[in-house]
C-alpha positions in Angstrom: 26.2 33.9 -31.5 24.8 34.0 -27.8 24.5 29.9 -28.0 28.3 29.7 -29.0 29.7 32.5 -26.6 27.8 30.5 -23.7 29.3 27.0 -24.3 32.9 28.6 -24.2 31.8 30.3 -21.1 30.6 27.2 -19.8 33.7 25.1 -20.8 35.8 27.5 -19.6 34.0 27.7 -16.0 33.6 23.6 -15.5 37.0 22.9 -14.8 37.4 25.7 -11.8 34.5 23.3 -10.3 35.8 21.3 -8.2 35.5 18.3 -6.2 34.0 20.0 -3.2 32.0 22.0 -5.1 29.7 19.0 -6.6 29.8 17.8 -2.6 28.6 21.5 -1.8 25.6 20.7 -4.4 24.8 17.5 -2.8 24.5 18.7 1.0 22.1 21.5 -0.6 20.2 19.5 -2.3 19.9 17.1 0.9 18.9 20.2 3.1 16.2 21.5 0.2 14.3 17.6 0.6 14.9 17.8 4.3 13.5 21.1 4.5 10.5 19.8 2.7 10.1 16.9 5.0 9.6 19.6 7.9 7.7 21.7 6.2 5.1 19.1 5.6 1.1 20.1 6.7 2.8 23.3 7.5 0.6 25.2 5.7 -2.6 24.7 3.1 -0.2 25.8 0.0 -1.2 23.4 -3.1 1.7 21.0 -2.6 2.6 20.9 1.2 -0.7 18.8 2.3 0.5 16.4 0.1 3.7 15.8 2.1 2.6 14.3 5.2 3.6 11.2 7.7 0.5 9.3 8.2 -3.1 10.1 6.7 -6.4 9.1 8.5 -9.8 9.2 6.7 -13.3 7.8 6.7 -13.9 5.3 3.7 -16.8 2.5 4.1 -15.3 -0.7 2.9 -16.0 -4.5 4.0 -14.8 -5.2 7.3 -12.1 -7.8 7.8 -13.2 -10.3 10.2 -10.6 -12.5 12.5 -11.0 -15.6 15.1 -8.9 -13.5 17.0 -12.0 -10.9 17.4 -13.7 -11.0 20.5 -16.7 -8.9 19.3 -16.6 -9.0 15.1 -20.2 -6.9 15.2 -18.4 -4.3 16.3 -17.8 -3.2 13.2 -21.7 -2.5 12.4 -22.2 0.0 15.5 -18.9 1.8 14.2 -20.2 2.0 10.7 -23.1 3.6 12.4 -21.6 6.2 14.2 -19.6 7.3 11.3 -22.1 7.7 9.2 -21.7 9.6 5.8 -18.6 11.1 6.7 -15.5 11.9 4.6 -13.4 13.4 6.8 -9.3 13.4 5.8 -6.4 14.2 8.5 -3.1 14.4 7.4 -0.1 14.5 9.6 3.3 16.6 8.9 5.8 16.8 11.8 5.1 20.8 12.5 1.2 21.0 11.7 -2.0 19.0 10.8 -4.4 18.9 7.6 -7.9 18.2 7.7 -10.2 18.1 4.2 -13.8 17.3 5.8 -16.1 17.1 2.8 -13.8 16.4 0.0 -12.5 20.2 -1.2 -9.5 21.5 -0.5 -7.6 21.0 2.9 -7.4 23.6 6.1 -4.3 23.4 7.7 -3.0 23.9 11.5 -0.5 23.0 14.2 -3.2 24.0 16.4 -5.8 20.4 16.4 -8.0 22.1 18.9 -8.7 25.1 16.2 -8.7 22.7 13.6 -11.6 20.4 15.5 -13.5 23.7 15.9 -14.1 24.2 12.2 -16.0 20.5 11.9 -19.2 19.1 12.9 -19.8 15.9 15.1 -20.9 14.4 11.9 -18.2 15.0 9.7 -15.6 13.5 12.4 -17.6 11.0 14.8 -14.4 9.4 15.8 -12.3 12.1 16.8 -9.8 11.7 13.9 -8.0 15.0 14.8 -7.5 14.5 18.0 -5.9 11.0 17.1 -4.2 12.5 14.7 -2.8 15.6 17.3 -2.0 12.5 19.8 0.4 10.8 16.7 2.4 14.5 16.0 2.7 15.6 19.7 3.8 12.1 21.6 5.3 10.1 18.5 6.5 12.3 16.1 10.2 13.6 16.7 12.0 16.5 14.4 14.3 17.6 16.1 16.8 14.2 15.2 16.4 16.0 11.7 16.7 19.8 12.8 19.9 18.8 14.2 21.6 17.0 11.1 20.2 19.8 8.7 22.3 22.3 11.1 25.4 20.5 11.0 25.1 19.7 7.2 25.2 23.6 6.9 28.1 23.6 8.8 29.8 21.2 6.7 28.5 23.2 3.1 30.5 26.0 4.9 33.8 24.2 5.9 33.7 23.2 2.3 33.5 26.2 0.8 36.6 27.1 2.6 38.2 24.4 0.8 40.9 26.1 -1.6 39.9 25.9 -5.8 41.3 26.5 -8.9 43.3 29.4 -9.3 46.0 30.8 -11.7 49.8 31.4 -10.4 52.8 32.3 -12.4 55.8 30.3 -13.0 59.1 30.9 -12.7 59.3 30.6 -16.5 56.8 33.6 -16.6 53.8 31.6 -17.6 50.2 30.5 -16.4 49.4 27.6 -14.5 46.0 26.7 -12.9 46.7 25.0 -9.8 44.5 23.8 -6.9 45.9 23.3 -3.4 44.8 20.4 -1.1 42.5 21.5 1.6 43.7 21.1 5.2 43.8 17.8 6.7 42.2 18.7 10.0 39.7 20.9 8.5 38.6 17.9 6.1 38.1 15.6 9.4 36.3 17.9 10.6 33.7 18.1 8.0 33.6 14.6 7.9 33.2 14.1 11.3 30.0 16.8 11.2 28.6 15.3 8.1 29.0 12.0 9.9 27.1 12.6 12.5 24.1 14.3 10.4 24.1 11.7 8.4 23.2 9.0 11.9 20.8 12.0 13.5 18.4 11.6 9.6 18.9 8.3 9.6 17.6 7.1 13.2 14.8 10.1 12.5 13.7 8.4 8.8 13.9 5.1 10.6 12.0 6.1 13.4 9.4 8.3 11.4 9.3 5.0 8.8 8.2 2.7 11.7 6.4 4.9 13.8 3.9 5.5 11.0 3.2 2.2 9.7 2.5 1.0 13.0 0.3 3.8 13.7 -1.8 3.3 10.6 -2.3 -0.1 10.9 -3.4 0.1 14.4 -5.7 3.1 13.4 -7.0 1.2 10.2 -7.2 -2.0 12.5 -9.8 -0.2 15.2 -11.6 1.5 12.7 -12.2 -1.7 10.8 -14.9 -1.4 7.8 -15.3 2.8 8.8 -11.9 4.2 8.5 -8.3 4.0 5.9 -5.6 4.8 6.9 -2.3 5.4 4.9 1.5 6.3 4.9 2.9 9.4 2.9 5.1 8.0 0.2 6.6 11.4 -0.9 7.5 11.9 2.9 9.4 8.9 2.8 11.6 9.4 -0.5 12.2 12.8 1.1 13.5 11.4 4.1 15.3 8.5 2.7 16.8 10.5 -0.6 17.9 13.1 2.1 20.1 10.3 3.7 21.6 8.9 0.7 22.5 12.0 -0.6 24.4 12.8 3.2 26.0 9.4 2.9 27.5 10.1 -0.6 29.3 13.4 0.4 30.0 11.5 3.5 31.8 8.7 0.9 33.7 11.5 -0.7 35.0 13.3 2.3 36.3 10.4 3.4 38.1 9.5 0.0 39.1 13.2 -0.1 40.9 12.1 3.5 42.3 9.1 2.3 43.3 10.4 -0.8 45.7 13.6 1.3 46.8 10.8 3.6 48.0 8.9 0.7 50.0 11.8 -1.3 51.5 12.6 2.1 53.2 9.0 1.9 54.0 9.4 -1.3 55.7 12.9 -0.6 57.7 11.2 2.4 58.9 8.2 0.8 59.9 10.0 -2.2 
């Protein structure tokens, strides 16, 4: 009986949800991946080193020579300075990870305490403090801080949009009815959304190039002694954040259009 009583609760309680509501779902939802983004190399929790911009590690692998090399032998005397080492840095936007023998990673937005807990062998080439240099002088959050606040501010404009609610009729009956929301008050939201939606995006973009060219360049000087990498999952965080900003930003705008039109329709009728 409990399965039955719960689909007529259900089907009773989907049509109250309304069009703002689903748009209410999808600026959360954007904020939770956003959130995440951020929150990246924050701390050494199982899943947050794995969230991270740019990673740097030491991996022996044949060198790639170039006509364009001045001195290819290079590439011995840096293999023999690093060594045997295995050091890993990862790079979030709020903190650093470092895994220096393979285990599990020790995480910090403090390099210089971070640095302290390694040897000279296990990081000859000053990894972390390349990888400090990338999160204090490249790496800009704040682009994102700022759209995450006004995408709040939008979820609560919208839930101050009017729902579904019962009235009764001049014949004495029920009606559900749902009001449209203000005009100005929808502009509004749109125009916040808007601009949230242009902060994530010039911060993704930026965070997008600022890391590939910072890993090639790293991977480049490093050449036969050290990897380097981009975080994928930082990425789709970023770039599903956006997409999910510029479809409530869609449907605002239709919601607009669609008030502008009835009015029209009111006034020529």
């Amino acid at each position: 009986m409990a399965g039955p009583r719960f689909s007529l609760g259900f089907q009773r309680m989907f049509p109250f949800i309304g069009y703002h509501h689903i748009l209410m779902i999808l600026i959360a939802i954007a904020v939770v991946l956003l959130s995440l983004l951020l929150a990246g190399c924050s701390s050494s929790s199982p899943t947050i080193p794995n969230i991270f911009l740019i990673s740097l590690y030491y991996q022996s692998y044949p060198p790639v020579f170039n006509t364009a090399q001045v001195d290819p032998g290079v590439t011995t005397a840096i293999a023999n300075i690093v060594g045997q080492a295995q050091l890993e840095v990862r790079v979030g936007y709020f903190g650093i990870c470092i895994n220096p023998d393979g285990g599990s990673f020790l995480c910090s937005n403090n390099a210089s305490a971070l640095a302290s807990q390694v040897s000279v062998d296990q990081d000859p080439l000053n990894l972390i403090w390349v990888a400090s240099t990338f999160k204090d002088n490249i790496v800009f959050p704040y682009l994102i801080i700022v759209g995450i606040i006004l995408a709040f501010f939008t979820f609560i404009i919208l839930a101050t949009f009017p729902g579904w609610h019962e009235e009764i009729t001049e014949h004495g009956s029920e009606q559900d009815v749902k009001p449209f929301p203000s005009r100005p008050v929808s502009q509004v939201a749109l125009a916040l959304i808007f601009v949230a939606s242009v902060f994530v995006l010039v911060s993704v973009l930026w965070q997008h190039t600022a890391s590939v060219a910072a890993s090639t360049i790293a991977q480049d000087l490093g050449n036969g002694s050290v990897r380097s990498g981009v975080g994928s999952t930082a990425l789709v965080l970023g770039w599903f954040g956006f997409g999910l900003l510029i479809v409530v930003t869609i449907g605002l705008l239709i919601i607009i259009l669609s008030i502008k039109l009835i009015d029209e329709l009111v006034d020529e009728g």
